[in-house]
Structure formats: C-alpha cells, structure tokens
C-alpha positions as CSV (number, residue, x, y, z in Angstrom):
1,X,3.3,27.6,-19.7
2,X,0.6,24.8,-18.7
3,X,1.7,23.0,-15.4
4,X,1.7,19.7,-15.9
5,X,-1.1,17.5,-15.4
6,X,-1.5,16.0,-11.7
7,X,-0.5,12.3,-11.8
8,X,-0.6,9.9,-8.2
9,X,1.7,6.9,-8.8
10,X,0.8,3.8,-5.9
11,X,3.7,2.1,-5.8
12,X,3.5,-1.5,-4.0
13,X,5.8,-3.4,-1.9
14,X,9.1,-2.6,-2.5
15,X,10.7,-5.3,-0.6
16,X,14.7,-4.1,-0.2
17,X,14.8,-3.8,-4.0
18,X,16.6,-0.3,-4.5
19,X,17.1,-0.9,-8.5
20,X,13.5,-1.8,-9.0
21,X,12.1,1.4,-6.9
22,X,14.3,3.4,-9.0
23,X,13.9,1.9,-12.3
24,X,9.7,2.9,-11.9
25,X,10.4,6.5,-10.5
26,X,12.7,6.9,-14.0
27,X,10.0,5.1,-16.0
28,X,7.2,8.2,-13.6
29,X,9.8,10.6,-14.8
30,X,12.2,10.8,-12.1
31,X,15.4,12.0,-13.5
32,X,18.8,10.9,-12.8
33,X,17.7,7.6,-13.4
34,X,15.2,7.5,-10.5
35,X,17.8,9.2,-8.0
36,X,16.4,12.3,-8.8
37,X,13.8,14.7,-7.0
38,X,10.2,14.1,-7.6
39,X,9.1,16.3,-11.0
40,X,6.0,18.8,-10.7
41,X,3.2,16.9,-11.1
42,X,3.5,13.9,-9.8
43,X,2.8,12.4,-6.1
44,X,4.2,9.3,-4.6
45,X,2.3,6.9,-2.4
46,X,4.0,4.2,-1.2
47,X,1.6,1.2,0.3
48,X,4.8,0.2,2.9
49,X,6.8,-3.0,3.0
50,X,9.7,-0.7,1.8
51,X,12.3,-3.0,3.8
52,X,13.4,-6.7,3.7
53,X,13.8,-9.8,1.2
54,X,15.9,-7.5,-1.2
55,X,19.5,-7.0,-0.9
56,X,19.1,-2.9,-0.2
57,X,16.9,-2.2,2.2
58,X,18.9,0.6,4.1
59,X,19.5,2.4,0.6
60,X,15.9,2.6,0.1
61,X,15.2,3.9,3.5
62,X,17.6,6.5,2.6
63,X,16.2,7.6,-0.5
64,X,12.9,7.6,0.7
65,X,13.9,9.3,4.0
66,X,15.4,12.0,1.3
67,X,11.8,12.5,-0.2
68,X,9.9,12.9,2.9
69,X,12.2,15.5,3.7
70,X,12.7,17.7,1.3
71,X,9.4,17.0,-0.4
72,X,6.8,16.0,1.5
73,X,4.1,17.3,-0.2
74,X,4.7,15.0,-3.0
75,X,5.4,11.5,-1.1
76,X,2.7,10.0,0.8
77,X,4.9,6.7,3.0
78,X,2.6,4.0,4.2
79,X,3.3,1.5,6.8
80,X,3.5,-1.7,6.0
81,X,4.2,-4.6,8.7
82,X,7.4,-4.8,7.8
83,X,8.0,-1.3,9.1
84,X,5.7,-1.8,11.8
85,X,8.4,-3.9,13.7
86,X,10.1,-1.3,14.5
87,X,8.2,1.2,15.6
88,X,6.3,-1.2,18.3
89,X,6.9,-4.8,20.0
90,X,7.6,-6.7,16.6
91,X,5.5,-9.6,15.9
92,X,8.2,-11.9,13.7
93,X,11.5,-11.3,13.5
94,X,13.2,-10.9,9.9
95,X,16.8,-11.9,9.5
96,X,18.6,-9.7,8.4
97,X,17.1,-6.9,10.4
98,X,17.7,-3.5,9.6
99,X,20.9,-1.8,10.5
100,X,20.4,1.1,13.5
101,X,20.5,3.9,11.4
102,X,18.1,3.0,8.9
103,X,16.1,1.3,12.4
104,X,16.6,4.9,13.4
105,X,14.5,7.0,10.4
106,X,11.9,4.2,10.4
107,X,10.7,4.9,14.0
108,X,11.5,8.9,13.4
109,X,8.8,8.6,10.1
110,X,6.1,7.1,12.6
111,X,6.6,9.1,15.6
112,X,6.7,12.6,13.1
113,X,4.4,11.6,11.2
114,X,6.1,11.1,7.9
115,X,4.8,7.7,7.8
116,X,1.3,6.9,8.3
117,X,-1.5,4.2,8.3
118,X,-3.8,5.4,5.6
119,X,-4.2,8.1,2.7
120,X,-7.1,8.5,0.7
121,X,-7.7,9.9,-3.0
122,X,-10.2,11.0,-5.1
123,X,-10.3,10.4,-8.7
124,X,-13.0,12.2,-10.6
125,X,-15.5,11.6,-7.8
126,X,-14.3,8.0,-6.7
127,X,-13.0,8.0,-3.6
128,X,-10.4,5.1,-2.6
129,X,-8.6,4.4,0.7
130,X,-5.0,3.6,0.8
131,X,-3.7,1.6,3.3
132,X,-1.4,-1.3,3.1
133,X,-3.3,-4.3,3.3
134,X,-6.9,-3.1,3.0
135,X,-9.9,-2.8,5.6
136,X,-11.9,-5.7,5.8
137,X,-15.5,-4.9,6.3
138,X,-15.4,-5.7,10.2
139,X,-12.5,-3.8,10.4
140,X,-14.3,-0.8,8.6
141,X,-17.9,-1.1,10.8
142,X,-16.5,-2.4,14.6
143,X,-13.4,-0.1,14.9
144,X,-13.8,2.4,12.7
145,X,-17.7,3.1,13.2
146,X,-18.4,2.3,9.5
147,X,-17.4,6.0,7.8
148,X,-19.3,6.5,4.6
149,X,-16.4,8.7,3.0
150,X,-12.9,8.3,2.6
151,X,-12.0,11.4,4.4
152,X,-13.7,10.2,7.7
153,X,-11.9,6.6,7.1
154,X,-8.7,8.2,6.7
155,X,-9.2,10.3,9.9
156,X,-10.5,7.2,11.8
157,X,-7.3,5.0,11.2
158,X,-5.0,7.5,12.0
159,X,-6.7,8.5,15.3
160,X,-5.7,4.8,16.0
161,X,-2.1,6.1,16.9
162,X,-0.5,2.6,18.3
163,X,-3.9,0.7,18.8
164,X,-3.4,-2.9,19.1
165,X,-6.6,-2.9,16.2
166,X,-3.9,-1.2,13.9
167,X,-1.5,-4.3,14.1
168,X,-4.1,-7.3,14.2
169,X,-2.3,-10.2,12.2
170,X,-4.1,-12.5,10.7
171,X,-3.7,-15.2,8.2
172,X,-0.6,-13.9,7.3
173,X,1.1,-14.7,10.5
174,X,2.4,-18.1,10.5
175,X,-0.6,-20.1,9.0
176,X,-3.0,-18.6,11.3
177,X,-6.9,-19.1,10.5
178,X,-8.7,-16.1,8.8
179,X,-9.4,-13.4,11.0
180,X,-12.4,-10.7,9.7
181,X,-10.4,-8.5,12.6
182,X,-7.1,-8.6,10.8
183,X,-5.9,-4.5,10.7
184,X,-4.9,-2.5,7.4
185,X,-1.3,-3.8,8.0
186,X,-2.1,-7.6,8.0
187,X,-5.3,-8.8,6.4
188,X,-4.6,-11.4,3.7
189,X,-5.7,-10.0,0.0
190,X,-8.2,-13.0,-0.5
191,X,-9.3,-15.0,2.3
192,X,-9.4,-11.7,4.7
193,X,-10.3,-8.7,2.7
194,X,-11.7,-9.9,-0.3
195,X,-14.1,-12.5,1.5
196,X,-15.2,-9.9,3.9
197,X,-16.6,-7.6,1.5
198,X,-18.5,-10.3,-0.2
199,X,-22.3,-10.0,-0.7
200,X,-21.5,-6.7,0.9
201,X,-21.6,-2.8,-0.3
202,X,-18.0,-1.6,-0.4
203,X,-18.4,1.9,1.3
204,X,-15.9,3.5,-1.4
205,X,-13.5,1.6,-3.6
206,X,-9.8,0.3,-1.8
207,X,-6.4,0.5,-2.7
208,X,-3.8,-2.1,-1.5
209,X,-0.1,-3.7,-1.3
210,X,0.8,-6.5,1.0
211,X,-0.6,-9.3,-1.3
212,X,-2.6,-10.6,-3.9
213,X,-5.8,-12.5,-4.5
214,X,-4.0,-13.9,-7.8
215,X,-1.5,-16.8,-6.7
216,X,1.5,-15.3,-9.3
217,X,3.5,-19.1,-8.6
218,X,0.7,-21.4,-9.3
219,X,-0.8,-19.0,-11.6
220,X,-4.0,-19.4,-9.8
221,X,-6.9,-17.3,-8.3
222,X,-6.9,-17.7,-4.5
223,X,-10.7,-16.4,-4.2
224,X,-13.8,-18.3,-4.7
225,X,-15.3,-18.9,-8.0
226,X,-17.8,-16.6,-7.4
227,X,-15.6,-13.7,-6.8
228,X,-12.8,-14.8,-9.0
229,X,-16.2,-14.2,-11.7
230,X,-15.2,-10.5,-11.0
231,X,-11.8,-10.0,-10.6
232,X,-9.3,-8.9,-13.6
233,X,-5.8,-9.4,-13.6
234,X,-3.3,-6.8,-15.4
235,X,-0.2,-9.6,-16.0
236,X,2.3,-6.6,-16.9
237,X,1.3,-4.4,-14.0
238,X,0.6,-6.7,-11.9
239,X,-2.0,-5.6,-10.5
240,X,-5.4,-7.6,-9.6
241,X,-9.0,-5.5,-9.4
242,X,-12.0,-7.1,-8.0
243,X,-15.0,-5.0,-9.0
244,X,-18.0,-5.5,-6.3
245,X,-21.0,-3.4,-5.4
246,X,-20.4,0.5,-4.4
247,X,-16.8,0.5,-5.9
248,X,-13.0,-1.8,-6.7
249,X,-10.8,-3.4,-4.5
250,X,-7.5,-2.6,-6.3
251,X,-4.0,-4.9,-5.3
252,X,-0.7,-3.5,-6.2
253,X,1.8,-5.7,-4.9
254,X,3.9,-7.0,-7.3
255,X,5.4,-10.1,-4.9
256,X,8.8,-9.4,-4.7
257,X,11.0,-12.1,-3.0
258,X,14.7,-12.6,-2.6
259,X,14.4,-11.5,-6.3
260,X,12.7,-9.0,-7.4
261,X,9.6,-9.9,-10.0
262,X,9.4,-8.2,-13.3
263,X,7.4,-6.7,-15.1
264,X,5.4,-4.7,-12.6
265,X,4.6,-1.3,-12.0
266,X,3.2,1.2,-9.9
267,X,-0.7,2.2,-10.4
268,X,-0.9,5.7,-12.0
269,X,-4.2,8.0,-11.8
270,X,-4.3,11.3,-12.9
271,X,-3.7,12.6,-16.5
272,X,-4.8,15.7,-18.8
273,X,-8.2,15.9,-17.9
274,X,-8.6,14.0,-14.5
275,X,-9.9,15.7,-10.9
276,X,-7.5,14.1,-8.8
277,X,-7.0,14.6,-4.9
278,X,-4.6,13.6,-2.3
279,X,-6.8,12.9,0.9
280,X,-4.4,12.9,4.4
C-alpha cells in the first residue's frame, strides 16, 4: 500500500473560532468532523493567534493542547502575540482573558517547547520561514545576523528564548509609527514587513499570519503602488502573495473578528509528487 503523499497545511489566525478550526481540519481530512486525530500524511502548522475575539477560545486551546500531545510530530504551534501575553509581561490586555486552565497550557506550550517562534519548510527546493508575523529585513540582518538559509533562521529565532527583540511591537500596537525593528510576533503585514523588503533580496521566501497587506473591509491594497504591482490576492483563500526578488512573502490570515470571516482556508503544500520538509 502507498503511504499517502506528505501534505503541510498553514493554518492562520484562528482567533477563538473553534467551529471554523474544525470545519478546515475536516475539509484537510480530519475525521470526526475535525475532532478527530491528525491522518498520516498530513502536518499542521499553526502561525499563532489561536485565542481571543471568538467565542471558544479555551476549547481551541484544548484541542490543540490534545495534538501537541499525542502527536507532536504532526503539529508545528506558533506563537502569536496573542499567546505571547501570557507567557511574559503582556503588552495589552484583551477582555475577556483566558480562563486559568487554558492560561495554564499556554505558558506550559512555551516553557516545553510545544510552542515556538519559527518553523521552516522546504518545498521542492524553496525554502520558507514560518513565523507569525514575518521578519522584516532589519529584523533578519541586525538580530539575527542575516542567515542565508532557513534552517540557520529558524535556529536564530529560537535561540532568542524570551528576548525583548522577540516581542518588539510595532505599528500594530495602538497606532504606533512603523518600526523596521518590529519582531516575528508584531510587524504589520504592509507598512512593516512588506516595506522592509522592498528594493531588497528576500533571503528565502516567508510565510505569515497576524495580518494582511490586502485591506479585506475597504477592499483595498494597503502597500504602495509599486509593490501592490506584485502582489496577488486568492479572494477564496484568503490569502495575499507578494512575489519580490530571491522568493514570496506569503499572508495567511484570514481576519477573523468577533465573527469569523468565510471563505478562507489554510495554505496547503505538498501533494503526489512534491519534496516537502518540516524544518524545526
């Protein structure tokens, strides 16, 4: 019997919406109407923001607590800032916050490891970094020593442990001005990561949650003209890819608010014939 084909699934922000996260796992497979375990095959990266806005944010934590036990091999959790305030001095508070237990497996994820700042993958011989809001490029050459490969990038964010750099908000936070410093769990999709890159050789492509460079209200690009020249939107995925030189800067968060937004799904590599490779 063949095995079946190796598929990665980047799901983006859930946002406290437990029917959504399920209703894509069914739609990647998972049985039981997305309740069930993760099928052979098929690996799980989730770009954080799990928690918060949605009604259900302790039942996702406690589905996805259920994956990173039992199979951790298959489900790759992300911080996002949301998590991030609780697992150091929070930077906003959100109202409602999370009740203790779910608190609880939050800060256990971090401080065993089961949830972490970056993943990378390989797909047929691209390499793309992971991380929840992206690495501007002064993020990528003044902390992390501009790494050429994924692997070494991977290795560098994570050797950041709690490093203020980590958690540098930027735009995001309140109205602030841009900041080219903003971290991997902060930097705004357009005005922070895309600008940075721009005119610029993207070391490897990137993949990201957080939010978008595509304004899905006003129906709007938020980038320059210049950039917006190379930037494709997927409306059913919701999904935005800006192509530059040396590789893609790929968004995946589909903007969930109180309610959830639909259609969107997650961003699937992998099929019959693709190379593909789970970098930690």
């Amino acid at each position: 019997m063949t095995a079946p084909s190796p598929r990665v699934a980047v799901i983006g922000d859930v946002g406290g919406h437990l029917g959504e996260l399920r209703a894509e796992l069914a739609r990647l497979g998972v049985p039981d109407e997305g309740r069930g375990p993760l099928p052979p095959g098929l690996s799980i990266v989730q770009v954080g923001d799990l928690v918060h806005r949605g009604p259900e944010s302790e039942e996702v934590v406690r589905q996805v607590d259920g994956y990173l036990r039992q199979q951790p091999g298959q489900w790759v959790q992300l911080i996002g800032n949301h998590e991030a305030q609780y697992v150091r001095r929070a930077a906003f508070q959100w109202s409602p916050a999370l009740d203790p237990r779910a608190s609880d497996r939050v800060q256990a994820w971090w401080r065993e490891g089961l949830m972490v700042p970056s993943v990378g993958l390989s797909v047929d011989g691209e390499q793309l970094l992971v991380t929840h809001a992206g690495a501007t490029s002064a993020f990528w050459r003044s902390v992390l020593g501009a790494p050429d490969g994924v692997a070494e990038a991977v290795a560098a964010i994570r050797a950041l442990g709690d490093d203020p750099a980590l958690f540098r908000a930027g735009a995001m936070m309140q109205g602030r001005d841009p900041d080219p410093l903003a971290g991997p769990l902060w930097a705004a999709a357009a005005s922070e990561l895309a600008i940075s890159w721009a005119g610029r050789t993207l070391p490897f492509s990137q993949v990201h949650g957080h939010s978008s460079a595509w304004d899905w209200d006003a129906g709007t690009w938020r980038l320059p003209p210049d950039l917006a020249a190379h930037a494709r939107l997927d409306e059913e995925d919701r999904h935005v890819t800006l192509t530059l030189p040396g590789g893609r800067i790929v968004g995946v968060d589909p903007d969930h608010r109180v309610t959830p937004r639909s259609p969107w799904r997650a961003w699937v590599v992998g099929g019959p014939r693709a190379v593909v490779e789970v970098i930690r």
